[in-house]
N, C-alpha and C positions, 0 to 999 in steps of 0.2 A: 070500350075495351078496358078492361079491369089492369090495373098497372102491374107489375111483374116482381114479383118481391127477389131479396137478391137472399140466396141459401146462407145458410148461419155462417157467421165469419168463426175466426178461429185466433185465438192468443196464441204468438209463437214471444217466447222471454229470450232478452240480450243475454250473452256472456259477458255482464256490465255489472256496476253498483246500482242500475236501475235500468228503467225502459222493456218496451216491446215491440213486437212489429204486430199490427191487424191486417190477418187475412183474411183476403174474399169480400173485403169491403168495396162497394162505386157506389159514392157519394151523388150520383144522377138517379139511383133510383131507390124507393121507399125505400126506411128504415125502419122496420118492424120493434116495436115498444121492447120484447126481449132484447133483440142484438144493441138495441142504442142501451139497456141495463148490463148486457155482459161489456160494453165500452166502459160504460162509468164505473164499475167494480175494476178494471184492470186499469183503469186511470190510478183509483186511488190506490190497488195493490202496484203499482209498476212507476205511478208518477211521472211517467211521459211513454207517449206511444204515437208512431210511428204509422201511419197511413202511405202504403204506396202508389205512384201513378193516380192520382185524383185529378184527371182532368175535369173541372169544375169551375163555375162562375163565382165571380165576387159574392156576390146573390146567394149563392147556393155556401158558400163558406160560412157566411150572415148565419143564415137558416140553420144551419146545423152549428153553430156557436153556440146561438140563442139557446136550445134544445139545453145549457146547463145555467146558464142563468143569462139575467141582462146585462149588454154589454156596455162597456166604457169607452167613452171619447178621449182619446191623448190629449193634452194641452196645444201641443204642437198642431193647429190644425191647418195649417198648411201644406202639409203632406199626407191629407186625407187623399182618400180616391175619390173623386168627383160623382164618380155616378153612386157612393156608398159610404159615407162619411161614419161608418164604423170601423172601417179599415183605414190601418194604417201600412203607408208605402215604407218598406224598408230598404233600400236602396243607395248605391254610389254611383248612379248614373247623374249624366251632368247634361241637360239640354240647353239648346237656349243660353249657356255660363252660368244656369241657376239648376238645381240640385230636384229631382224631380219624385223623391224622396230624403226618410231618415239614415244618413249613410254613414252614424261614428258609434252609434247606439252601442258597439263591443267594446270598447277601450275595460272596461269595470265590469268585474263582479259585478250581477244585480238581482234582485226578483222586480217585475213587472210593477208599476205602481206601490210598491211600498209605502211611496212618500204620501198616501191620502189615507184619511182613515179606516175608507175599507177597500184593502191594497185588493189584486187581482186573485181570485180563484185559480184563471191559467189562461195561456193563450194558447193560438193557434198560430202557425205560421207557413203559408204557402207557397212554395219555390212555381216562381212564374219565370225568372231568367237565371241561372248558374255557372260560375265560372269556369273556366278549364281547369284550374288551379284553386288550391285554398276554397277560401269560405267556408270552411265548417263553425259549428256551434257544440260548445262546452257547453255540461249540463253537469253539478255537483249535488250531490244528494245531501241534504243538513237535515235527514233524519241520523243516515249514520254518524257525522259533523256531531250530533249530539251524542246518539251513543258512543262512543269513541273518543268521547271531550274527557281529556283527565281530571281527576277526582276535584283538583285545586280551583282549575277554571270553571267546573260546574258548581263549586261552592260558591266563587266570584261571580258567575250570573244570575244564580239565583235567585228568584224577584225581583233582578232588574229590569228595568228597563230604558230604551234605547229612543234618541231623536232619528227620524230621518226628515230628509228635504233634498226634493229635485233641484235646489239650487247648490248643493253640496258644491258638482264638482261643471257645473254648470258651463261658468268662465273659462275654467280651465278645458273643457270641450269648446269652448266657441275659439280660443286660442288656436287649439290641433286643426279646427275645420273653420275656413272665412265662412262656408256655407251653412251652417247654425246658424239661424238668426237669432236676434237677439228678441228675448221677453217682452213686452207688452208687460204695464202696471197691473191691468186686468189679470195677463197670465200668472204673476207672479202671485197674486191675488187667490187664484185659484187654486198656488200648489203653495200654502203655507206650509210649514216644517209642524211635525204630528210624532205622536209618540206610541210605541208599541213594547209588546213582552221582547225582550233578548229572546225567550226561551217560550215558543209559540203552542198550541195545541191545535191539534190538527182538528175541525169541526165536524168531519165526518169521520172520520180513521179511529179521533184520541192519541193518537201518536205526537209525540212531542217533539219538535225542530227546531234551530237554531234560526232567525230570523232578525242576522246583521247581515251588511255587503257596504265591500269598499267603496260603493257608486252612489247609495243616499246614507246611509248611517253616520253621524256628524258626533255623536254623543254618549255616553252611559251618564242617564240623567243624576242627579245630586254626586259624582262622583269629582276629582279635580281632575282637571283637564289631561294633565302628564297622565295619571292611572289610568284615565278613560283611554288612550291614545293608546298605552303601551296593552291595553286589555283588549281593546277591540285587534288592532294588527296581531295577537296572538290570535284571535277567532279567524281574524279572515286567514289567515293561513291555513288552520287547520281545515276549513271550511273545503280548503279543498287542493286537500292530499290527493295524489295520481288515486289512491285505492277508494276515492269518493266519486269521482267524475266518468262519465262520458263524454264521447268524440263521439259525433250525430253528420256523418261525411252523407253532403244530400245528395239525392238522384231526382231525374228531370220529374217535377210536377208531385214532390214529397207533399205533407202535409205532415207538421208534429203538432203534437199537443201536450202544452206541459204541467202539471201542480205547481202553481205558484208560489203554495203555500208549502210545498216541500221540495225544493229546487230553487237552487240560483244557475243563473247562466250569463256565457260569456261567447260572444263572437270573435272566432280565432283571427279574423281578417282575411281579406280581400288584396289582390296587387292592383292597384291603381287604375290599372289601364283594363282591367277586366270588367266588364258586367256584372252588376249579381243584384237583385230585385224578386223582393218577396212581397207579400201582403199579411198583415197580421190583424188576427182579431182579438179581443182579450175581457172576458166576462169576469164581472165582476164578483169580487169575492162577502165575507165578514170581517165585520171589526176582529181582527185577532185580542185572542185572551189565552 
């Protein structure tokens, strides 16, 4: 019996600075070559979109990730899912007294992998348990971030460029949560501090983005310390102005997907005593230039 194709999904656009929602999409059955092309056009016109109701397998998340490129393993792999060691748990459930996920990852401004050379494309992130309360996720757009940078600071970045390092603010996360564990020489190994444009070009779009965050960015290389410090805290600010960002308030069994490469995000928080357990995936992007 010949599989069932599902009718052409459909882009509805946020009353946002960015995002979409796709209709008509279930991720159980084929995805016909056009509608996975009308996804990746409104990916990069829209920079996050919105998948409703995906009841779907770890598996099945994989499989459709892959579909934009090869994906990355987090360093953390402790909080992989077992049966699928491309996923990563996102989670502040606590079994056992041990942490059955990554459950602090919101504190900072960030984009996904920044801190390797070739930081993430975009992830994916699937709501498996949700709280009654809170858990949403901020999404700032640093396309606009750039258009909108005044005339002074866009002179000051100009061919800069910026350090980032997963050990930025590292301690200071293992501080907030006993449950971070601590590094491995190997891990640390693995996520040397790397260096990228301030002012990114987007590889498929051409559109140009701001690509600092207060969560790896340590530096504006050859600059002194005090400029660098007082230049960057002016970006992460502006980076994201109420008129730059979305509020992504999830429903049972969401799936987003976001441009890494043009978007930072921030998780608003969780109340302690609540649940809340995602699974993400996150394909790998280019060296930015």
């Amino acid at each position: 019996m010949a599989a069932v194709l599902q009718d052409s999904i459909q882009v509805e656009l946020f009353d946002a600075p960015l995002g979409a929602e796709i209709l008509g999409l279930d991720l159980n059955r084929p995805l016909p070559q056009r509608d996975f092309q009308r996804i990746h056009k409104a990916h990069l016109d829209h920079h996050l979109l919105v998948f409703r109701d995906q009841r779907i397998t770890p598996q099945q998340q994989v499989d459709f990730s892959r579909r934009f490129g090869p994906l990355q393993i987090h360093v953390l792999r402790n909080f992989q899912l077992p049966s699928n060691p491309e996923v990563l748990i996102i989670s502040n459930i606590i079994e056992d007294g041990k942490p059955i996920g990554l459950g602090d990852a919101g504190h900072f401004w960030h984009s996904d992998l920044s801190y390797v050379e070739k930081p993430s494309l975009g992830s994916m992130l699937h709501a498996q348990e949700l709280p009654a309360q809170g858990g949403d996720t901020l999404f700032a757009n640093m396309h606009l971030a750039w258009d909108t940078l005044p005339a002074a600071l866009r002179s000051a970045v100009q061919g800069a460029r910026a350090e980032h390092s997963y050990l930025t603010q590292y301690e200071e996360l293992r501080r907030r949560s006993p449950f971070r564990p601590a590094l491995t020489q190997a891990q640390i190994d693995e996520v040397r501090p790397v260096v990228h444009p301030v002012v990114r070009t987007h590889p498929e779009t051409g559109r140009k983005a701001l690509f600092v965050s207060e969560h790896f960015t340590t530096r504006i290389v050859g600059m002194p310390e005090d400029e660098s410090r007082a230049l960057l805290a002016e970006l992460f600010e502006h980076s994201v102005l109420p008129e730059h960002v979305y509020r992504h308030r999830w429903a049972p069994h969401d799936m987003v997907f976001w441009d890494n490469r043009s978007l930072m995000h921030l998780a608003a928080g969780t109340p302690e005593h609540l649940r809340r357990k995602l699974y993400r995936t996150t394909i790998e992007g280019d060296v930015p230039f």
